[in-house]
N, C-alpha and C positions, 0 to 999 in steps of 0.2 A: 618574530614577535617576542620568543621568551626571552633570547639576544637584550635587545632594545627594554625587556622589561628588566633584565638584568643590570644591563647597564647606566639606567637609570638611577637618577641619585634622588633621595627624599628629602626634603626641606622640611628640618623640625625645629620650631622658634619655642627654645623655653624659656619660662619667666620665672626665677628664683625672691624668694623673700630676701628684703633688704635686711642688710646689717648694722646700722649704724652710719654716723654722719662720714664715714668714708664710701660709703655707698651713694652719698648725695649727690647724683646724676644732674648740674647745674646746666651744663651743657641739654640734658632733654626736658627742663624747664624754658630753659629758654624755647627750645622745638614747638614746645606747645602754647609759649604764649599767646596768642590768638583766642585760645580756647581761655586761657586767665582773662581775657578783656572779655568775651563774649559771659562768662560770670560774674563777673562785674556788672556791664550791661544790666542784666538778667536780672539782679539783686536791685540795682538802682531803680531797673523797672517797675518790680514787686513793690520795692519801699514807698514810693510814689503815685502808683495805681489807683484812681478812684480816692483819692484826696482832695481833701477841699483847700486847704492849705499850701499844700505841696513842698517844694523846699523849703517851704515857712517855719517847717517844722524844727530845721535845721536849729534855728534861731530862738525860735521860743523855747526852747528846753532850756537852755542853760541861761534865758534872760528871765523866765519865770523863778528857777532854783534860783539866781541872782539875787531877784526879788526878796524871795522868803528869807534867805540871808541876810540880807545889807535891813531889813524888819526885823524878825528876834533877834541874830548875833552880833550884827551891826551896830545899831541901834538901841535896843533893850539889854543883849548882855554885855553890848561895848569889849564886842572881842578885837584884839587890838588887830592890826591890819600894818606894821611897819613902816605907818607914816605916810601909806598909800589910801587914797578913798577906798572906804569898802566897797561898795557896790564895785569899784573896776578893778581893787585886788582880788574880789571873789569870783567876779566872770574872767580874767586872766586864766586862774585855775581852774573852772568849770570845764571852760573849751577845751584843753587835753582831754582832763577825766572824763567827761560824757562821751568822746571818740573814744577813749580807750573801753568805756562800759557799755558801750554799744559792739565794738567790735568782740568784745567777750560772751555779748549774749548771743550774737550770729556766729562768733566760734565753735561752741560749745556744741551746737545742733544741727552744726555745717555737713558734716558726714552722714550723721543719720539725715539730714534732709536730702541728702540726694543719692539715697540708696537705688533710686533706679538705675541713673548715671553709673555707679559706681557696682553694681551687678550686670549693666551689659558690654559694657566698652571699658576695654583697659586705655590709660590718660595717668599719668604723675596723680598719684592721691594728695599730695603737698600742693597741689592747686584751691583744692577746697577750703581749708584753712587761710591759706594764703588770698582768698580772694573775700573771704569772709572779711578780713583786714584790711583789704585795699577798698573794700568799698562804704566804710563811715569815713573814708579821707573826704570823701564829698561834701558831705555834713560841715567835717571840721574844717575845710576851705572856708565854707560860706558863714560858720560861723566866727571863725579867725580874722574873717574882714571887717564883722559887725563890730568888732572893739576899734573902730578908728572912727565913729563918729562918740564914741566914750573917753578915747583919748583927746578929741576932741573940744567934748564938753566938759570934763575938769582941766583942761588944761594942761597935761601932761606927755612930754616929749622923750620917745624912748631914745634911750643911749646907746655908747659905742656898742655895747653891751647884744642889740638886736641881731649884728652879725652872726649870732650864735642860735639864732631861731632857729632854720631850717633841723641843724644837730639836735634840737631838741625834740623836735617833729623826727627826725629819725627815731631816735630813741623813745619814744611814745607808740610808735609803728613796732617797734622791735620790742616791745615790754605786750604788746595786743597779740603779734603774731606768734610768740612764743607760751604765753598763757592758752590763746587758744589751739594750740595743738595741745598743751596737756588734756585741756580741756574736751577738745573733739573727741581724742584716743578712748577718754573714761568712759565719757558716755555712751560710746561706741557698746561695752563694756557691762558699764554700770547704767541703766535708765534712768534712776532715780537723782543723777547727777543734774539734770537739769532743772530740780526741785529744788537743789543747793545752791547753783549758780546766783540766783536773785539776792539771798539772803548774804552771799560771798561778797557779791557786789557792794553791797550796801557796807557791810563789815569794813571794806577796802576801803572806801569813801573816808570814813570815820578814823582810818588807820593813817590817809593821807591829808597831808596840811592842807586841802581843799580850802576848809571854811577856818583856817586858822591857819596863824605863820609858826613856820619848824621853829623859828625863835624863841617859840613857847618849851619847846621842849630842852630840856637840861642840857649844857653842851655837852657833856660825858656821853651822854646818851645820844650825841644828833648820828652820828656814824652807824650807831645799830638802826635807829630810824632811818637810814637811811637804805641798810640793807631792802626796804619795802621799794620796787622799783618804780614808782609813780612818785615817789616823793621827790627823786633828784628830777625827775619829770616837771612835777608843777612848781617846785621851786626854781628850777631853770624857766618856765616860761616866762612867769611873774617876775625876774629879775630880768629876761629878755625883753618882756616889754614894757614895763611900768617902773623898773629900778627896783630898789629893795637892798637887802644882803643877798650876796652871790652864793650856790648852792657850796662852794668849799666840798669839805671831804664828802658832806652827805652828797655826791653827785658822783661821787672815784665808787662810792658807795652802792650805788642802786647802780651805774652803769656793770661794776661787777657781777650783780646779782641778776641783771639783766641776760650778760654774757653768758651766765650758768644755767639760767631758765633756758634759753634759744637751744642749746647746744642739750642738755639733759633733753628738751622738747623733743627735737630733732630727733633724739637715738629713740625715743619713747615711739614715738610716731612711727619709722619708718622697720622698728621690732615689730608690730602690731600689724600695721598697713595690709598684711599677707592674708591676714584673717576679716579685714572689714566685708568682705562679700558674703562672707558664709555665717559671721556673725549678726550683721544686721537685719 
């Protein structure tokens, strides 16, 4: 028996904290996709739960902001719009930004809200964040379709230019998921981070050509606006689907600053990740 206890070998599985994006285990993301769609799921479920409207909602946010737009700045402060109707230059650029300030408010809160998950079952912590962002793609489907019965009614045929939507839908994906890993990590962190997020939001809105064309701003200056990653964002969509001027540098612009968020994200998130159970 002491033989056989002897000769006995122990099976010890250790888990080391990550180091950085060479540590990004893409291979055991993949492993556990399943569990990314089943958050998904889960998220899509909650959002819609006990709704009266239900994906309705999808829609009316950025047809109502529309609204209020194409009335004061339209209309009253005759902010120019590049020779495009306002109401369909401003919901053009609505439909990113409300996906991407929606995925930032469910980023933000995404780790601390599943701090059960995430204190009893070890699972890729990069799924929470990540699922956080895959799930207002839903939204922005349904409301990326609602502008064809707008192109529609003024009359306006997108150009060759279209081919380039999906790339910009990537990168609108990649400007969400990289803010909200910063975002997740702090909060993780800092509590009070989620009392900032709303007022950041709004700040952001304001900082990107939303409700006005980058045209306005000095050309010397379109390149540093551009460093703001939502900018080559909505100026790419609005030239993908309505025409306009094409995003030019401000687009080399934000997709760089894009590239540096994901990656500074990445190391931030998966330095931390080791502490999320004992901290939260």
């Amino acid at each position: 028996m002491d033989a056989v206890a002897a000769g006995a070998r122990e099976l010890v599985v250790e888990i080391d904290a990550a180091g950085g994006v060479r540590s990004l285990n893409a291979g055991e993301i993949w492993t556990y996709r399943e569990l990314l769609y089943f958050l998904v799921w889960r998220d899509v479920k909650v959002r819609y739960k006990q709704t009266v409207l239900g994906a309705a909602w999808a829609v009316l946010q950025p047809v109502l902001t529309m609204a209020v737009f194409a009335i004061f700045l339209g209309r009253l402060a005759h902010v120019p719009s590049d020779s495009v109707p306002y109401p369909l230059f401003a919901f053009a650029g609505l439909v990113p930004w409300t996906y991407f300030a929606t995925a930032l408010a469910g980023g933000a809160q995404s780790i601390v809200g599943s701090q059960q998950l995430i204190s009893k079952v070890y699972f890729p912590r990069l799924l929470i964040p990540l699922a956080a962002a895959v799930t207002p793609l839903v939204d922005f489907a349904i409301a990326l379709a609602t502008i064809v019965p707008l192109l529609l009614w003024y009359r306006v045929a997108p150009g060759a230019a279209i081919v380039w939507l999906p790339a910009f839908a990537l990168l609108a994906f990649a400007t969400a998921f990289a803010a909200a890993l910063w975002l997740a990590t702090l909060t993780v962190e800092y509590r009070d981070v989620r009392y900032l997020v709303p007022f950041a939001v709004q700040f952001w809105m304001f900082a990107t050509p939303v409700a006005y064309p980058a045209s306005l701003v000095p050309e010397h200056w379109r390149v540093l606006f551009g460093l703001n990653p939502m900018t080559g964002v909505v100026e790419g969509f609005r030239w993908a689907l309505v025409g306009g001027p094409a995003p030019g540098p401000m687009l080399a612009a934000s997709a760089a600053a894009v590239a540096a968020l994901l990656v500074s994200g990445l190391m931030f998130f998966r330095r931390s990740e080791a502490t999320f159970a004992d901290v939260i």
